[in-house]
N, C-alpha and C positions, 0 to 999 in steps of 0.2 A: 504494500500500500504506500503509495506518494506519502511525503513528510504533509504535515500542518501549512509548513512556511510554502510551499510548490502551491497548497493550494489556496492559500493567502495570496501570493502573489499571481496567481490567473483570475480571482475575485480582482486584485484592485487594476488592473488592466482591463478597463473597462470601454475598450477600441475592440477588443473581442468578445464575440458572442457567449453565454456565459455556457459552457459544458454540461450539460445536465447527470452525465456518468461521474461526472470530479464531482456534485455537490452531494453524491454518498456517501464521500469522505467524510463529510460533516455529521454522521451518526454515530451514534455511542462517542463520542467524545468524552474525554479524562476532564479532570477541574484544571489540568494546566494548559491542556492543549483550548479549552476554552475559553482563558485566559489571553489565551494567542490572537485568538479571534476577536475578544473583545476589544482586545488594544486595536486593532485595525478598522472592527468593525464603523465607529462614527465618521471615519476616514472616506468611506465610499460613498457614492451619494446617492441619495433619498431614491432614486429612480433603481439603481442598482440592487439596494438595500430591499425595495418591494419586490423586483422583479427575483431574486434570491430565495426572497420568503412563499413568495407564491408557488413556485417550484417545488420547494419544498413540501407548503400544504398537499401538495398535489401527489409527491411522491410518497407524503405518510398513508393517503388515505387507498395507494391503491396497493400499499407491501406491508407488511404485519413485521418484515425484518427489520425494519428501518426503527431509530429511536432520535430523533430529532429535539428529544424534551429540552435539553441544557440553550439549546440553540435558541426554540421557541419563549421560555422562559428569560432570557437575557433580552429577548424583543419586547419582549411588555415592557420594557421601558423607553424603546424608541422611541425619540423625537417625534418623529412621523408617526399620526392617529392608522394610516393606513398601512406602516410597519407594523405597529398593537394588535390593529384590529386582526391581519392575517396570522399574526400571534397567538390568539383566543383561540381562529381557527384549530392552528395547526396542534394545539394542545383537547383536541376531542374526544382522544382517546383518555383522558385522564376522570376521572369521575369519582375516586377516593381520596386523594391527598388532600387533607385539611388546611393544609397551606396553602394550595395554588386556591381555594375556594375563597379564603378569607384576602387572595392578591384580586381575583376575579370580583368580591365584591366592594374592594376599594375601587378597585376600575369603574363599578358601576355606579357607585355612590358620587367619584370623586373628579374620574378622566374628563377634558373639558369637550371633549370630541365625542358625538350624539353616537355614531357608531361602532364605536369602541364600548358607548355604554349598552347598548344593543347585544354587539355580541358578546360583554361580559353577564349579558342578560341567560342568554342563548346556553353559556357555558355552566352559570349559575345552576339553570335549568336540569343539569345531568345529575349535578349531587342531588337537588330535591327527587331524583328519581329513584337515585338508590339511597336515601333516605323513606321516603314515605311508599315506596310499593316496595324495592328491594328488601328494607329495612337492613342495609350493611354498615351503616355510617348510621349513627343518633341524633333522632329528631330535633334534639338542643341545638345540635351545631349547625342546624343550616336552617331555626328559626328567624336570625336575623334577619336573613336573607329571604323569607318567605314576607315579612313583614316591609321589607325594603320593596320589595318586585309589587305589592297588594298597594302599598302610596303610591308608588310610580302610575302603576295602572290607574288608577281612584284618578292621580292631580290632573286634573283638566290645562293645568300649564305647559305639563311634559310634554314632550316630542311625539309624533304617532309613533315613530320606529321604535321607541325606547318602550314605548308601553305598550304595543302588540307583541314584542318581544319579552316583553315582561309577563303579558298574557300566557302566551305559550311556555314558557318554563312555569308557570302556575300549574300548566296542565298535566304537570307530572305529582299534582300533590292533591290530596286529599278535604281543601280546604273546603267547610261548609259552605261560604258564598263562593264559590267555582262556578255552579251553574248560572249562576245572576251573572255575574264577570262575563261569560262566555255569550248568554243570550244577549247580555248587553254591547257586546261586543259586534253579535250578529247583528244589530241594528245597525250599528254605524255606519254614515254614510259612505264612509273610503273601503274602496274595496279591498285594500288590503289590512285592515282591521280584520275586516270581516274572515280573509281568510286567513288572518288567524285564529281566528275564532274556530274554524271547519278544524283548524290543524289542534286543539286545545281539545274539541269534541275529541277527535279521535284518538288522543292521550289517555283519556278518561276510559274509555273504551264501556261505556254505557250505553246501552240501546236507546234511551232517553230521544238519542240526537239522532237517529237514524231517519226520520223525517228531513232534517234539513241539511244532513249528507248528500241525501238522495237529489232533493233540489237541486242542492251544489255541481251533483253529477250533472246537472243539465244546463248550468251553467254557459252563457258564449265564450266565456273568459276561459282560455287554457291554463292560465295559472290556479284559479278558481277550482278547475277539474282534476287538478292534479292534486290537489289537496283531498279533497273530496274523494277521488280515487283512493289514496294513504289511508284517511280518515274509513273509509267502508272495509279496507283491510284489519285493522285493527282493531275496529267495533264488532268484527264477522256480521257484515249484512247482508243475508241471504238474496235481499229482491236485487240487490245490487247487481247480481251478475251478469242478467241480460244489458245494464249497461256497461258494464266493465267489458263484455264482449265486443260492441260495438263501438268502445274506444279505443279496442286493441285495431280494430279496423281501420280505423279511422287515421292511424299512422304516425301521430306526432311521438316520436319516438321516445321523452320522459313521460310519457302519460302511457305508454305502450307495456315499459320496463314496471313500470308502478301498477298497473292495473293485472300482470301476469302474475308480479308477486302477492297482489290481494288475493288474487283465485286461490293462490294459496293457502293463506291463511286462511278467507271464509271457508273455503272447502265444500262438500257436497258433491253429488253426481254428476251435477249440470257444470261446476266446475273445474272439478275430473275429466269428464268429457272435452273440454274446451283445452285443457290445459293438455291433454295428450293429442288433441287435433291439432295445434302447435308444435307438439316437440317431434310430431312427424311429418311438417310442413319442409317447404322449399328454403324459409328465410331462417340460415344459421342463425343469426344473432337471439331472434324469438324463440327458435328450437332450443336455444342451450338457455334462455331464462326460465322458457315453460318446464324442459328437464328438472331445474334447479327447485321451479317452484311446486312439480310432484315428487317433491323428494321430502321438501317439508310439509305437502301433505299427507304424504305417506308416516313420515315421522309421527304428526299431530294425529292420524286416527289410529295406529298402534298404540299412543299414549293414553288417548281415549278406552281404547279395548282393556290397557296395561293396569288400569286405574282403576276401577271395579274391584279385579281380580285382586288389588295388592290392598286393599280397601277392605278385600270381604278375609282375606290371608290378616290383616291387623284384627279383625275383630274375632276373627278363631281364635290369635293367638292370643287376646285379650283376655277370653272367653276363660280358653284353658287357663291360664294365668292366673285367673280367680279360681276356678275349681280347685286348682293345686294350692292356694296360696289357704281356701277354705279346709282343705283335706289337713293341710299342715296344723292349722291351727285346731281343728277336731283332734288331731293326733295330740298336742300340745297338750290339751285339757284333759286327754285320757290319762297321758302320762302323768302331768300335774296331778292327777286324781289318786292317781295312784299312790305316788308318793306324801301327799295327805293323807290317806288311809295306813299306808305305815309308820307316819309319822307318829297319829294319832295312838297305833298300836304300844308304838315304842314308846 
């Protein structure tokens, strides 16, 4: 592997195109070789610096080998809102460390730049998930931050992006007024409140919302439909399928990808059928996501079947558990008896 300084010095040679195989080098980095970088990095400029970072988000989210965190972390404090903001990005994979949560919500509290505070809304949003459904991380530690994102939403001064953004990391919690937030949310005039709202429904994954899913799916707006599509995935809405079929037709290729993995998750016959009439179609690309998404349908109804069986297996062994645990204690008292009776004698 190229030294640090090799690829320190094709970063600050910025008359060349940036390499995209040399900025792998930048993974798993040590605290010194990080060091290296830092001295350099304010040295490049702002153009370079984004166009580095973006790359990178790019390359965490599509390789599981990659560890870019020392890299991403040292950019949350760049100068640049739009060095930050790909910052937050590129840290998504991160959803336990108590630290970057309480960096994430100074950011949102405190960054002066609207989408910075957005996406440290966005990031926020992952601990409240594995907080309030996971329950891996304690409720205590990311109430601040449920109470920060519920003002933000409420203050009618804030930003639209700050607070639909605030909406939807809401939508991973539990909170009593959730559904008001959310229907109130579906009013709003701007449409992209709204589809936050569609994206916040389908977090909650209650059937409540499936009425205005469904609308959403008929949406003219492709961004609208694409939410709506996620959102029926994740609520499992059975009527949905005939339109999720019809939007796989229809071609727009993020709504394509999203509406094959809903079949999956709803599941059913009708989307069995649809999703194997795909993976033995003409169009690779759709063949190998329909594959992909009866793979986890198949996963989901053996867990279905798996569940029952291990359900009625706990309550046998429950069953027995007492009987023996009763047997013993009859035994217990015979014996006790006995030796009171000898006692007595003696």
């Amino acid at each position: 592997m190229p030294s640090v300084e090799a690829l320190l010095a094709h970063l600050k040679d910025e008359a060349t195109p940036l390499s995209i195989p040399r900025l792998y080098w930048l993974s798993d980095l040590s605290e010194e070789e990080l060091e290296q970088v830092a001295r350099v990095w304010l040295t490049l400029s702002t153009a370079r610096r984004r166009a580095i970072m973006s790359h990178l988000v790019d390359i965490s989210e599509e390789s599981t080998e990659v560890d870019f965190g020392r890299i991403f972390r040292m950019a949350l404090s760049d100068p640049d809102p739009e060095v930050r903001a790909l910052a937050i990005d590129g840290l998504w994979y991160e959803d336990q460390d108590l630290q970057l949560m309480r960096r994430f919500f100074e950011l949102f509290e405190k960054d002066p730049s609207v989408e910075v505070r957005a996406r440290a809304a966005l990031g926020l949003g992952r601990y409240l998930f594995n907080a309030c459904i996971m329950e891996q991380i304690p409720l205590s530690a990311v109430r601040p931050a449920i109470e920060a994102l519920r003002q933000a939403f409420y203050n009618p001064e804030e930003s639209l992006e700050v607070r639909r953004r605030a909406l939807e990391a809401l939508g991973n919690t539990l909170e009593p007024d959730l559904p008001l937030m959310i229907a109130r949310a579906y009013e709003d005039p701007d449409e992209r409140m709204r589809m936050s709202a569609v994206f916040a429904m389908g977090r909650t994954g209650e059937e409540r919302w499936a009425p205005y899913v469904m609308e959403a799916l008929r949406s003219p707006s492709p961004a609208m439909r694409y939410e709506a599509v996620v959102a029926a995935g994740e609520i499992g809405i059975r009527e949905a399928v005939p339109l999720l079929a019809r939007l796989i037709e229809e071609g727009d290729a993020e709504i394509q990808e999203a509406a094959i993995w809903a079949l999956g998750e709803i599941g059913g016959p009708r989307a069995r059928e649809i999703l194997e009439e795909l993976a033995e179609g003409e169009d690779e690309d759709l063949a190998a996501l329909a594959e992909e998404a009866l793979e986890e349908l198949n996963l989901m109804e053996e867990a279905e079947t798996f569940l029952p069986l291990l359900e009625m297996d706990l309550e046998s062994d429950a069953a027995e558990a007492e009987a023996w645990q009763a047997l013993w204690e009859e035994e217990g008292e015979e014996e006790g008896g006995e030796d009171d009776e000898e006692g007595r004698r003696d």
